[in-house]
C-alpha positions as CSV (number, residue, x, y, z in Angstrom):
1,X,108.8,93.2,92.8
2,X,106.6,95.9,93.7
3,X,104.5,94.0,96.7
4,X,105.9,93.8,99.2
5,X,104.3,91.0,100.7
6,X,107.7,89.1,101.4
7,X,109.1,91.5,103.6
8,X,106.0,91.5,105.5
9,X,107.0,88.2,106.3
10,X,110.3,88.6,107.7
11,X,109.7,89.3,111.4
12,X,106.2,89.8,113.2
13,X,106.7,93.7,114.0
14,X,109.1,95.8,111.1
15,X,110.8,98.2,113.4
16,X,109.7,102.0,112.7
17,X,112.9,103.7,113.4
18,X,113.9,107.5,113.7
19,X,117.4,108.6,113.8
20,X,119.1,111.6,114.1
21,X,123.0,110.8,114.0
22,X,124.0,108.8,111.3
23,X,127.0,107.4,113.8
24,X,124.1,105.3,115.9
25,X,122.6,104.1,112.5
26,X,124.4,101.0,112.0
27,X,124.6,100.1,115.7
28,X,120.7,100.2,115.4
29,X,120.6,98.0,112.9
30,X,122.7,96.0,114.2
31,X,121.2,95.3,117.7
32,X,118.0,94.9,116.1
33,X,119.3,91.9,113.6
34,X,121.0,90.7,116.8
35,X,117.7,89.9,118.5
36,X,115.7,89.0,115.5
37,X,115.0,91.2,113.6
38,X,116.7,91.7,110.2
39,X,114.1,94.5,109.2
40,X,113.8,98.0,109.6
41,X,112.2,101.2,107.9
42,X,114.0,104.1,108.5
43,X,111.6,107.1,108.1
44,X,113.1,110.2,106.4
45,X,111.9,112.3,109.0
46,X,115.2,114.0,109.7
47,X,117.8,116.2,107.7
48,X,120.3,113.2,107.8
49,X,117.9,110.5,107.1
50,X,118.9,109.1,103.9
51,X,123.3,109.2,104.8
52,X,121.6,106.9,108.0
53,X,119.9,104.6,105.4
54,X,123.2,104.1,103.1
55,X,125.6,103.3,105.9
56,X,123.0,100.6,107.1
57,X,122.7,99.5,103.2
58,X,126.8,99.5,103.1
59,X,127.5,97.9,106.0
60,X,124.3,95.2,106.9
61,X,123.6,93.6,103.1
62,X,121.5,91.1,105.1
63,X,119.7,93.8,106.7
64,X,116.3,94.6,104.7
65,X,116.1,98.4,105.3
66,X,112.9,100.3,103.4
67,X,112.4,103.7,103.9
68,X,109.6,105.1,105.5
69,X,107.2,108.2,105.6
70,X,107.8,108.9,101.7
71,X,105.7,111.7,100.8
72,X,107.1,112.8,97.6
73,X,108.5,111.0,94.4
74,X,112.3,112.5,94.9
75,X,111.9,110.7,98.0
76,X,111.6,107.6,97.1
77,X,114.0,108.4,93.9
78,X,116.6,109.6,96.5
79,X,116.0,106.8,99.0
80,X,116.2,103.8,96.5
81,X,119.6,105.4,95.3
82,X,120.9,105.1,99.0
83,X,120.5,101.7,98.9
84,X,116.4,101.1,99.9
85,X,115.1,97.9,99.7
86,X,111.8,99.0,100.1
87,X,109.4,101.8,100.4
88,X,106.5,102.7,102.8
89,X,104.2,105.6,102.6
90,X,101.8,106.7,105.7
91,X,99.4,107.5,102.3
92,X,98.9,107.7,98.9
93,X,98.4,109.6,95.7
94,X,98.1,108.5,92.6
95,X,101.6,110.2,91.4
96,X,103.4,108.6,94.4
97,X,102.0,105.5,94.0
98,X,102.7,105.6,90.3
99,X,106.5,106.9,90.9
100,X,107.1,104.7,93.9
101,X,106.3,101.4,92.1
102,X,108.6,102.6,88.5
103,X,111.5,102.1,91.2
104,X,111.1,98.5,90.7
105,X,111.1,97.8,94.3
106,X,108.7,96.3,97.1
107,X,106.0,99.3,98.0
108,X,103.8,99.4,100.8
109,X,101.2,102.1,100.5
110,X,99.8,103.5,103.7
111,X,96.0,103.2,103.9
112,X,93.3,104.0,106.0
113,X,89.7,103.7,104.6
114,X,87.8,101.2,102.7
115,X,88.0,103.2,99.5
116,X,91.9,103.7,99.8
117,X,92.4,99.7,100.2
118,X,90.4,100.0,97.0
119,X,92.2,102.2,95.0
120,X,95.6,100.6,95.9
121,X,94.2,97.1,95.0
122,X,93.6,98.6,91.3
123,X,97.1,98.7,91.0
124,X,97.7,95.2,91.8
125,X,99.0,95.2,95.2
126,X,97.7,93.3,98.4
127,X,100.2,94.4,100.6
128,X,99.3,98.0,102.7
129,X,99.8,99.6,106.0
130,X,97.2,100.5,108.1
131,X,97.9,103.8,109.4
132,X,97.2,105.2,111.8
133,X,95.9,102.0,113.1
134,X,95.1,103.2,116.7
135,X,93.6,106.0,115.4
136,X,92.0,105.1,112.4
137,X,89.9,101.8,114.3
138,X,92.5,99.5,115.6
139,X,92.1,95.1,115.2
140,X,88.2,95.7,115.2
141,X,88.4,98.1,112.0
142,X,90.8,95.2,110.2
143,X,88.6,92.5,111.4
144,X,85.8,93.6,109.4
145,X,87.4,95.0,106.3
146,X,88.3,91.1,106.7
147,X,84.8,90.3,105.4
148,X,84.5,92.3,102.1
149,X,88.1,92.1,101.0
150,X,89.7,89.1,102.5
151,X,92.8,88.8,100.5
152,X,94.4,92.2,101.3
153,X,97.4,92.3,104.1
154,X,97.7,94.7,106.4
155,X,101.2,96.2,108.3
156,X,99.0,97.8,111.0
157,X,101.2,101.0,112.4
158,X,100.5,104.0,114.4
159,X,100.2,103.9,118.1
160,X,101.3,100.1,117.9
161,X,102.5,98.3,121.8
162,X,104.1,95.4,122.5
163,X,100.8,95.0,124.7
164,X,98.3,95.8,121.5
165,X,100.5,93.9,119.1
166,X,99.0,90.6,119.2
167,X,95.1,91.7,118.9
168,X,96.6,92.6,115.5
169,X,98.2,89.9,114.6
170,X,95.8,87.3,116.1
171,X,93.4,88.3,112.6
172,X,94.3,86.4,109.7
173,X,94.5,89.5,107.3
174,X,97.4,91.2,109.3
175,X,100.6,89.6,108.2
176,X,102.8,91.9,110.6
177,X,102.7,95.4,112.6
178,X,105.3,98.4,112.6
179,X,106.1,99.7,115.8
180,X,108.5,102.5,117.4
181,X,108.8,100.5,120.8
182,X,112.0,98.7,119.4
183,X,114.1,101.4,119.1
184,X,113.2,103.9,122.4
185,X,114.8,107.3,122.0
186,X,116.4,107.1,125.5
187,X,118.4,103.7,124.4
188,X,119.7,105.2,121.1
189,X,120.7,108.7,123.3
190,X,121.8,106.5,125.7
191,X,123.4,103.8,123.0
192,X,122.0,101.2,125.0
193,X,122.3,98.3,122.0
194,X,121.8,95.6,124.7
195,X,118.5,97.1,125.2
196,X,117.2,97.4,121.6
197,X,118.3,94.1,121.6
198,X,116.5,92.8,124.0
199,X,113.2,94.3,122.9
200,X,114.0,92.9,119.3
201,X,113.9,89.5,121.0
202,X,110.8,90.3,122.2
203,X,109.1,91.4,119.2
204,X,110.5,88.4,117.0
205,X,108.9,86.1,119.8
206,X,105.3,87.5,119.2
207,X,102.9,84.9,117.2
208,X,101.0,85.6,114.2
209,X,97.5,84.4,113.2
């Protein structure tokens, strides 16, 4: 249970999604499984984070929401109680690492050097992010850790487009990407479902290697 290879496989782009009233969090959810896309990790990057998280857990069972941007182990402890189905980090420390996978669910441990892919592949996993993937070297940085390491998979994220998305996923060793572009601030402000929606549709079109 604690790859989370699977989920990786649910939709070509695992919406990255930030919200700050729990009323829009189901409504997200929703027009993001109505285009596609029954994926989404929530980061706990606001106060009301994890009340978002439960109301999509209690109201979407189909909908596989993770938690994202756990930094701490009462994170995850207090995520996974609110109904998480899966945990992402943006990095990782032995301790989290360690706490995250006694929760017994999927983890995907953010990653960004050679030596990190390393160290999580100690622990038995071959599922990671990539983050931040812009940043840290983009497809061309993947496409040679390819070489060395072939059987790790990557969820590239950080600074992720619809336009850059499928240099990522055209290499065999990135199985999906995350990306913010689903889920614009304006539409949520704006509840502009038919919107979110519509770029779900997109993002479930795109092709993988």
């Amino acid at each position: 249970m604690a790859d989370a290879s699977s989920i990786m496989q649910v939709s070509p782009v695992i919406p990255v999604v930030t919200i700050d009233d729990p009323a829009d969090a189901v409504p997200v959810a929703s027009a993001l499984a109505e285009g596609g896309v029954p994926v989404i990790e929530l980061t706990l990057r606001t106060a009301s984070a994890l009340e978002s998280l439960a109301r999509i857990a209690a109201a979407l069972p189909d909908m596989l929401v993770g938690a994202g941007t756990v930094l701490a182990p009462r994170q995850a402890e207090a995520a996974v109680e609110a109904g998480a189905r899966f945990l992402v980090s943006p990095g990782v420390t032995p301790n989290l690492l360690d706490y995250m996978l006694s929760t017994g669910v999927p983890v995907l441990p953010g990653v960004a050097t050679v030596g990190e892919v390393m160290g999580v592949l100690e622990r038995g996993l071959t599922a990671m992010k990539f983050f931040p993937a812009g940043p840290a070297g983009g497809p061309e940085y993947l496409a040679a850790i390819a070489a060395p390491i072939p059987y790790v998979k990557f969820c590239p994220t950080g600074g992720v487009s619809l336009a850059t998305a499928p240099d990522y996923l055209a290499l065999p060793n990135v199985a999906c990407v995350g990306g913010s572009w689903l889920t614009p601030k304006a539409a949520i402000e704006a509840k502009d479902w038919g919107r979110i929606t519509e770029l779900a549709r997109g993002a479930a079109e795109l092709a993988r290697a």
